[in-house]
Gaussian input, Z-matrix of N, CA and C with variables (Angstrom, degrees):
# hf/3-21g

backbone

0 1
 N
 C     1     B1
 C     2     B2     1     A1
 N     3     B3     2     A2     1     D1
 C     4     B4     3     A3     2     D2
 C     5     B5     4     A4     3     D3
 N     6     B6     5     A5     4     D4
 C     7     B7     6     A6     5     D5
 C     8     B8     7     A7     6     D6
 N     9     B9     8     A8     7     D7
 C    10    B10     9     A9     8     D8
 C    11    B11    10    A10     9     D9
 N    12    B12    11    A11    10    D10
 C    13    B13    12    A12    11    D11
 C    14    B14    13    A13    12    D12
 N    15    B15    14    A14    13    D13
 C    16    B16    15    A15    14    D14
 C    17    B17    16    A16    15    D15
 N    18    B18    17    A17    16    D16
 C    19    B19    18    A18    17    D17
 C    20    B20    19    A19    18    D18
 N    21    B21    20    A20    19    D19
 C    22    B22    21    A21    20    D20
 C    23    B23    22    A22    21    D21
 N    24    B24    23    A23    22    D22
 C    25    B25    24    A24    23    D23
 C    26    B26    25    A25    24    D24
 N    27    B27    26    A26    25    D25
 C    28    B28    27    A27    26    D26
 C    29    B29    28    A28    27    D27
 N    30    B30    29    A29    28    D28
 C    31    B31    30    A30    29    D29
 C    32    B32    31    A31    30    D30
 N    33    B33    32    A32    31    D31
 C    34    B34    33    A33    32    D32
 C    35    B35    34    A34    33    D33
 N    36    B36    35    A35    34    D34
 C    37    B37    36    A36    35    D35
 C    38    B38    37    A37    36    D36
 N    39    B39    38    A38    37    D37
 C    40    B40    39    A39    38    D38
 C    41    B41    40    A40    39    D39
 N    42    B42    41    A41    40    D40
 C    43    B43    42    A42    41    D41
 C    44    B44    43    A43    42    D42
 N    45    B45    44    A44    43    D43
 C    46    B46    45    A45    44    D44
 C    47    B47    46    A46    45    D45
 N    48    B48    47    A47    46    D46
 C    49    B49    48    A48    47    D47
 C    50    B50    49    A49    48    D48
 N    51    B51    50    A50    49    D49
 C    52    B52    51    A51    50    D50
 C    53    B53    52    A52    51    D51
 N    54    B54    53    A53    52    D52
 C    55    B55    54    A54    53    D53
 C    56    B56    55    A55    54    D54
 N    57    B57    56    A56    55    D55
 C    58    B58    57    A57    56    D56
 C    59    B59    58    A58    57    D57
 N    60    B60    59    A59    58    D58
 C    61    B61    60    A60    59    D59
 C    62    B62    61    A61    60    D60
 N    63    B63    62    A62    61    D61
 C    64    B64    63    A63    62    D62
 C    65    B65    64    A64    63    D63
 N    66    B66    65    A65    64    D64
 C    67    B67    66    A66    65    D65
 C    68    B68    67    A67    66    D66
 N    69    B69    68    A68    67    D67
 C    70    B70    69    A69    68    D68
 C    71    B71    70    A70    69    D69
 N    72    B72    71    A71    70    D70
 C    73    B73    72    A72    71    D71
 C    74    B74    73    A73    72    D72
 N    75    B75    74    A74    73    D73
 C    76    B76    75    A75    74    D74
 C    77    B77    76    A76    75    D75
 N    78    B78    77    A77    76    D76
 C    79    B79    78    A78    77    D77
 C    80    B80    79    A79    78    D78
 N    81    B81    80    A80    79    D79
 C    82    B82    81    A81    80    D80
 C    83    B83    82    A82    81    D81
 N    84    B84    83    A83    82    D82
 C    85    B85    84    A84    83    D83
 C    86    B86    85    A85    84    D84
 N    87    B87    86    A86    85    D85
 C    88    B88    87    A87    86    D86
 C    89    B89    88    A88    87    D87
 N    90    B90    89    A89    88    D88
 C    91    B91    90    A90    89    D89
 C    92    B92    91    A91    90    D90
 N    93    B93    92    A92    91    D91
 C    94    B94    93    A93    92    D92
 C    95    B95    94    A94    93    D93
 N    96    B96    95    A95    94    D94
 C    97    B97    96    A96    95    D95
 C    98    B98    97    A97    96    D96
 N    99    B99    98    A98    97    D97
 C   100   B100    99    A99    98    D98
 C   101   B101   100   A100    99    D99
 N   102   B102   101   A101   100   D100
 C   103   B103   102   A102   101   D101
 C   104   B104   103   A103   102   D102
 N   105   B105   104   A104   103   D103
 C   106   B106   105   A105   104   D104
 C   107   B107   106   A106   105   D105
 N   108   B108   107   A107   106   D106
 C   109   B109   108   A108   107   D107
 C   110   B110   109   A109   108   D108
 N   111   B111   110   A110   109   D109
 C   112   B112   111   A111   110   D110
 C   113   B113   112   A112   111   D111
 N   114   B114   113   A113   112   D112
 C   115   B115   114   A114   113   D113
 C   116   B116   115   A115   114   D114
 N   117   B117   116   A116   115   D115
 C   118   B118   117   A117   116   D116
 C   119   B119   118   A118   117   D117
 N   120   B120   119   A119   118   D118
 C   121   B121   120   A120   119   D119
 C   122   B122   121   A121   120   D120
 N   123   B123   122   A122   121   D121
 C   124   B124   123   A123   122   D122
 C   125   B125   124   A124   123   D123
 N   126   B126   125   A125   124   D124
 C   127   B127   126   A126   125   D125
 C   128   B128   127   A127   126   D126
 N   129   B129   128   A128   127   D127
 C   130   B130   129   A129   128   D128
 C   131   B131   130   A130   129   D129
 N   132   B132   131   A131   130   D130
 C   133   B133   132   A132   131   D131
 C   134   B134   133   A133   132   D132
 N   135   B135   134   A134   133   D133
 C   136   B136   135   A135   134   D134
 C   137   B137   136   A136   135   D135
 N   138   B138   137   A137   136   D136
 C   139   B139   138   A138   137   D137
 C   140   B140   139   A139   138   D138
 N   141   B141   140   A140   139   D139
 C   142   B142   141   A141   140   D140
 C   143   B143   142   A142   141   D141
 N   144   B144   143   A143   142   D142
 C   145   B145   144   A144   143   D143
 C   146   B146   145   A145   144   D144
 N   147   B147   146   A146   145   D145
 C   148   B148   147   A147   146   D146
 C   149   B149   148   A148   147   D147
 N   150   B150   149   A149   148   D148
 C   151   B151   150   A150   149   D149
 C   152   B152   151   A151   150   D150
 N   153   B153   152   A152   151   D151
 C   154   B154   153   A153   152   D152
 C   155   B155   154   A154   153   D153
 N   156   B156   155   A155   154   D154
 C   157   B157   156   A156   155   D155
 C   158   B158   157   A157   156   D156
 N   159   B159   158   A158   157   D157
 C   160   B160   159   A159   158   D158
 C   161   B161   160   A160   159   D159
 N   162   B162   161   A161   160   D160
 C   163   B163   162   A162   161   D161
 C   164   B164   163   A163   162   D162
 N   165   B165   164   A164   163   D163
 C   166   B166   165   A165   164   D164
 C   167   B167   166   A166   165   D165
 N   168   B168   167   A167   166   D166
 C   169   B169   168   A168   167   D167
 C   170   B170   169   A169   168   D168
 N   171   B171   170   A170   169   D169
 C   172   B172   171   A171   170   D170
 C   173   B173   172   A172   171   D171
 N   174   B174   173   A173   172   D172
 C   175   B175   174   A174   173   D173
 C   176   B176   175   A175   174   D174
 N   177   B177   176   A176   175   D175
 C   178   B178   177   A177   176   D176
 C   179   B179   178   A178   177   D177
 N   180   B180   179   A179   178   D178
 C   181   B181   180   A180   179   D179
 C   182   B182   181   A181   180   D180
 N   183   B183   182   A182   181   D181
 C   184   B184   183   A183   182   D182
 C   185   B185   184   A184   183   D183
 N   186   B186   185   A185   184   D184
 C   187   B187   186   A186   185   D185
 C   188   B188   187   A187   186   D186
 N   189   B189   188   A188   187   D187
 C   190   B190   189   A189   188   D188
 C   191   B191   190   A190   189   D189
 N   192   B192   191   A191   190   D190
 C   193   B193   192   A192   191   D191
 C   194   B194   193   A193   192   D192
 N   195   B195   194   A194   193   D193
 C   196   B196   195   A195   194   D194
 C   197   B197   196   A196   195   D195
 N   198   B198   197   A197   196   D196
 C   199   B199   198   A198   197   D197
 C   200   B200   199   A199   198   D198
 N   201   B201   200   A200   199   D199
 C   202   B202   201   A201   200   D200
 C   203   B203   202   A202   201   D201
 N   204   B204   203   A203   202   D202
 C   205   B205   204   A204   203   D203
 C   206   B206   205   A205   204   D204

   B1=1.4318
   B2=1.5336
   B3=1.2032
   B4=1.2611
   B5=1.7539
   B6=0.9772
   B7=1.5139
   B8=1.8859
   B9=1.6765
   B10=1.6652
   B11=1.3556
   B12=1.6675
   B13=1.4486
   B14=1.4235
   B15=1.3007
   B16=1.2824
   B17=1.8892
   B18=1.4478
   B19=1.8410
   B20=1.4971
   B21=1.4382
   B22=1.3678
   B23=1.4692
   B24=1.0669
   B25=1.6807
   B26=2.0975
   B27=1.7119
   B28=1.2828
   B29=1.6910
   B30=1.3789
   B31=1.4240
   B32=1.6349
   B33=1.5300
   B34=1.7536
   B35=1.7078
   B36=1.2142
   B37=1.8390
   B38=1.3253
   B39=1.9989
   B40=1.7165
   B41=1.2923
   B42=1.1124
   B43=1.6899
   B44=1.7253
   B45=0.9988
   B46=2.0561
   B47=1.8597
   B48=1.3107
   B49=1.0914
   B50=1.7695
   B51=1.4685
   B52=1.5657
   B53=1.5696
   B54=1.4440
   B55=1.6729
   B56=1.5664
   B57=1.0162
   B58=1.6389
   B59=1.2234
   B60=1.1173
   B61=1.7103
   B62=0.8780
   B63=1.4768
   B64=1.6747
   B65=2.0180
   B66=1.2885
   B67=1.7324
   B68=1.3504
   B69=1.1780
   B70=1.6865
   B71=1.1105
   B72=1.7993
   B73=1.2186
   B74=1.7345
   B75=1.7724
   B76=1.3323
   B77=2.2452
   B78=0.8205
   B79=1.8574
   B80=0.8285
   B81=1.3257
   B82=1.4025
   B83=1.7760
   B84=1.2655
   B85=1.2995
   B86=1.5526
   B87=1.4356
   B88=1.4356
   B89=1.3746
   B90=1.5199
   B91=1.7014
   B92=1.7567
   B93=1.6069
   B94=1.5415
   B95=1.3967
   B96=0.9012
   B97=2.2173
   B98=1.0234
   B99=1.1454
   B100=1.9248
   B101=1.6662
   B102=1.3719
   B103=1.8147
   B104=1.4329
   B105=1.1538
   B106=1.6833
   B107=1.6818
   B108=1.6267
   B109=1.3711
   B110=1.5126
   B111=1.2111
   B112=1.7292
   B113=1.4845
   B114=1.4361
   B115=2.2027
   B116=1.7134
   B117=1.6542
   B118=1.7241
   B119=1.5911
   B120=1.0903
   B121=1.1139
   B122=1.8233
   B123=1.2082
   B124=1.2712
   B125=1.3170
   B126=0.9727
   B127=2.0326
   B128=0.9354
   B129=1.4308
   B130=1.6162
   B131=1.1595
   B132=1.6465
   B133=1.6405
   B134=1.3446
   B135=1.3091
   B136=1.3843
   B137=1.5214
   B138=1.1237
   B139=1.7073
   B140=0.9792
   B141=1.6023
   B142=1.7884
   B143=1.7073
   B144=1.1556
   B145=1.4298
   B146=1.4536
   B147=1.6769
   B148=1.6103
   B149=1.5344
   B150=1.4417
   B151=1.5770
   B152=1.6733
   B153=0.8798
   B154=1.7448
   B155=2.0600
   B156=1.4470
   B157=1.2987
   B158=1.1799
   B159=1.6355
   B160=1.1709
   B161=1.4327
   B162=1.3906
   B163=1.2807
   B164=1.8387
   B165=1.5436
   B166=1.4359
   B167=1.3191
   B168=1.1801
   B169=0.9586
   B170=1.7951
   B171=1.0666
   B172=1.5392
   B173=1.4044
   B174=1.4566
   B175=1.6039
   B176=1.4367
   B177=1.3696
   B178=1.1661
   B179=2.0987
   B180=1.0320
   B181=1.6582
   B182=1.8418
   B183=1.4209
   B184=1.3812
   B185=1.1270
   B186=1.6583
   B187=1.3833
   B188=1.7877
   B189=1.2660
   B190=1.4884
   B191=1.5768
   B192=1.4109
   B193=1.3870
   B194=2.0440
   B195=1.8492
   B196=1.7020
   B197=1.9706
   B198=1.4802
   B199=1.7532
   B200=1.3651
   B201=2.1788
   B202=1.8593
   B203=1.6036
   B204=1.3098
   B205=1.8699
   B206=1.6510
   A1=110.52
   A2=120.94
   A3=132.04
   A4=98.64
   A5=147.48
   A6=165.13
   A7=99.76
   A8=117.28
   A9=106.34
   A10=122.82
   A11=115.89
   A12=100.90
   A13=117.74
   A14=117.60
   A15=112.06
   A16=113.78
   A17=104.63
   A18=108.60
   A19=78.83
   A20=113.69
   A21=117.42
   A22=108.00
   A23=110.18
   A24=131.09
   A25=79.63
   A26=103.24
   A27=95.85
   A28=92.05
   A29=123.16
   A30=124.09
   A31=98.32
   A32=103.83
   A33=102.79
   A34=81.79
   A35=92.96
   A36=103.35
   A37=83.65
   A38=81.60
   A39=102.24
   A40=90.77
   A41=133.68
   A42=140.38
   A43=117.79
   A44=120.49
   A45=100.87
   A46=84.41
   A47=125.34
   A48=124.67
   A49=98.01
   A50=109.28
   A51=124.65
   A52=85.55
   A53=120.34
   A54=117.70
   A55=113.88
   A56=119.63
   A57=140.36
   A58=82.69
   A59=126.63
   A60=117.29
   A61=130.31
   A62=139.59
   A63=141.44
   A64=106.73
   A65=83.16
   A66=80.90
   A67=133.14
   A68=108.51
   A69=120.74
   A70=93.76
   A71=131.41
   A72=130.45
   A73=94.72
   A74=106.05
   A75=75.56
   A76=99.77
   A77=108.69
   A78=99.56
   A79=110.99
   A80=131.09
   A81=146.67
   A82=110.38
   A83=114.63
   A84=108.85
   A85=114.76
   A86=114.98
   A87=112.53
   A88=103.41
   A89=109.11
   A90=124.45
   A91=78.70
   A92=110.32
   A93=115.46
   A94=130.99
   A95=96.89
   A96=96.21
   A97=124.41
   A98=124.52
   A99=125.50
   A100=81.15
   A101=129.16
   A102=137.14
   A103=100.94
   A104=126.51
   A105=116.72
   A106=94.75
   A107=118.54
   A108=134.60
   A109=111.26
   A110=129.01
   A111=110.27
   A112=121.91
   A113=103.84
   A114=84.65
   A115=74.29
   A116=88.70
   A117=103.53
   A118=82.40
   A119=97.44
   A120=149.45
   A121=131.43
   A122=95.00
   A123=131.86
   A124=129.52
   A125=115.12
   A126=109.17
   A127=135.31
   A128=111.06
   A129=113.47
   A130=129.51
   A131=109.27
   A132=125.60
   A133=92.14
   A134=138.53
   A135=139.05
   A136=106.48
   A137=126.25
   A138=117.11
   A139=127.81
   A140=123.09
   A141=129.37
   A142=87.00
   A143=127.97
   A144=120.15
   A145=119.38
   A146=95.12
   A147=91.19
   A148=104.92
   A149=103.51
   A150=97.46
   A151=97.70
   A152=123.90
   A153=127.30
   A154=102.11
   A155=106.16
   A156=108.28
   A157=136.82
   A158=97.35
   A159=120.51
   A160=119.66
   A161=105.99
   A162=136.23
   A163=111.24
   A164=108.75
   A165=107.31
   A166=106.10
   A167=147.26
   A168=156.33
   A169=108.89
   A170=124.61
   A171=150.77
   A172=92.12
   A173=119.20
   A174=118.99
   A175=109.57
   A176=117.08
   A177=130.89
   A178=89.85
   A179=85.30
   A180=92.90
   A181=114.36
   A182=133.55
   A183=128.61
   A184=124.50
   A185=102.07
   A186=107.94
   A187=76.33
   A188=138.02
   A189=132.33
   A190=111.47
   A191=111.35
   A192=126.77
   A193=96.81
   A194=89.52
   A195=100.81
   A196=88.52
   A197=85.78
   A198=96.65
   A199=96.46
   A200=88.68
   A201=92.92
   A202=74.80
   A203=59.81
   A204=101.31
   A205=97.99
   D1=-45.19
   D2=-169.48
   D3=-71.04
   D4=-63.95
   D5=-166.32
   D6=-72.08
   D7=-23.39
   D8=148.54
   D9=-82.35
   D10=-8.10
   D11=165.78
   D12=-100.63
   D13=7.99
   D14=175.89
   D15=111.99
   D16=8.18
   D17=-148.26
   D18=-123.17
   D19=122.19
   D20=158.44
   D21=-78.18
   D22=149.84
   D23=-156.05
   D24=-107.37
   D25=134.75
   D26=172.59
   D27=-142.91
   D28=174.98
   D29=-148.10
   D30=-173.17
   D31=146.28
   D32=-172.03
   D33=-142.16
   D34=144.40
   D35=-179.24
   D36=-116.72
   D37=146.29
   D38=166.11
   D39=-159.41
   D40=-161.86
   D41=-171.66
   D42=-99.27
   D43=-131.82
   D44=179.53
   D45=-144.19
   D46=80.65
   D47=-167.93
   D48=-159.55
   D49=121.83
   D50=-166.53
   D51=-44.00
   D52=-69.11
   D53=179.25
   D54=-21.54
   D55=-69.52
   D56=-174.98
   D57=-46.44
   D58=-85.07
   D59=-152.91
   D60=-81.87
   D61=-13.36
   D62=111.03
   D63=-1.65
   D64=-87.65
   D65=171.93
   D66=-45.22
   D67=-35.32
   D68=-169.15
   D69=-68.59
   D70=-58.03
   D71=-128.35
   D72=-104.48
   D73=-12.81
   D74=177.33
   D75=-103.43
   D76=-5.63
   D77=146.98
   D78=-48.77
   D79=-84.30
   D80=172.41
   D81=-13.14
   D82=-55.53
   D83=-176.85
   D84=-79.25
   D85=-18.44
   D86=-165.49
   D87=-84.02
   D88=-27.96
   D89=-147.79
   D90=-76.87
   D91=-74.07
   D92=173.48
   D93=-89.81
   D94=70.72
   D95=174.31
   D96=-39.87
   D97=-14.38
   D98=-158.41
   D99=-86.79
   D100=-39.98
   D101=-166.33
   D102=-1.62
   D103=127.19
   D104=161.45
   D105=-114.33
   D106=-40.15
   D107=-160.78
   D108=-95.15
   D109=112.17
   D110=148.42
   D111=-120.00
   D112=149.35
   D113=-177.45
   D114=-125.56
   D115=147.26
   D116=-173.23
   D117=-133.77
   D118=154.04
   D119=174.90
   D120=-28.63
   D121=-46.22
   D122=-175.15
   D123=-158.32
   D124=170.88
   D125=154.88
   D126=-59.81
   D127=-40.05
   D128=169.73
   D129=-68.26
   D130=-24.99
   D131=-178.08
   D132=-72.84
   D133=-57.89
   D134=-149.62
   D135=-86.31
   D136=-28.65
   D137=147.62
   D138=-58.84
   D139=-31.68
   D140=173.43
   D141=-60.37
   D142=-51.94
   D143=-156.85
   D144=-62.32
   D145=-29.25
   D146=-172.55
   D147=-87.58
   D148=-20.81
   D149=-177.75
   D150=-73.31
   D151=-57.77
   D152=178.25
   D153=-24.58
   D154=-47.85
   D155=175.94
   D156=-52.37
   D157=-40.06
   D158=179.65
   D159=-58.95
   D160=-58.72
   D161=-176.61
   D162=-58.39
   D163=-30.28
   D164=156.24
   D165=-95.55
   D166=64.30
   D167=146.96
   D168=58.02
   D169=12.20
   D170=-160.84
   D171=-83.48
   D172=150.54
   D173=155.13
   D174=-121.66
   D175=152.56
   D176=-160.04
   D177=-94.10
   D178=-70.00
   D179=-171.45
   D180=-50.13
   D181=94.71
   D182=-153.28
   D183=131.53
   D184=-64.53
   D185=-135.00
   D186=-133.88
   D187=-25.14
   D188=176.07
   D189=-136.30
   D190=131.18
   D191=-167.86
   D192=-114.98
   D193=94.67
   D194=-173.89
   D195=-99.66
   D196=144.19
   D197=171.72
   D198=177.06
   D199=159.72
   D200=-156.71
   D201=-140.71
   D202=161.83
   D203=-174.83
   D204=-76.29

């Protein structure tokens, strides 16, 4: 879907651990800023993410579309 609108789809591996995805997601955000989308992993990954959001002062609800596999 992403590669018919023109948006290369990019992705950072880490393990399914709140730690891991804290880290991941904030690489993830620095590496690509434009991010509107992330799909994590799990539950735990995708709460590290929103807290990661938080914590840059970012909102998830709006402005970031978080969802897990």
């Amino acid at each position: 879907m992403c590669r018919e609108r023109g948006i290369e789809p990019a992705w950072i591996e880490g393990d399914y651990s709140f730690e891991s995805g804290t880290e991941m997601a904030a690489r993830l955000l620095e590496q690509y800023p434009d991010t509107d989308g992330i799909i994590a992993a799990n539950d735990m990954v995708a709460i590290s993410v929103y807290k990661e959001l938080h914590r840059k002062g970012m909102k998830g609800a709006g402005g970031y579309a978080v969802n897990r596999v």
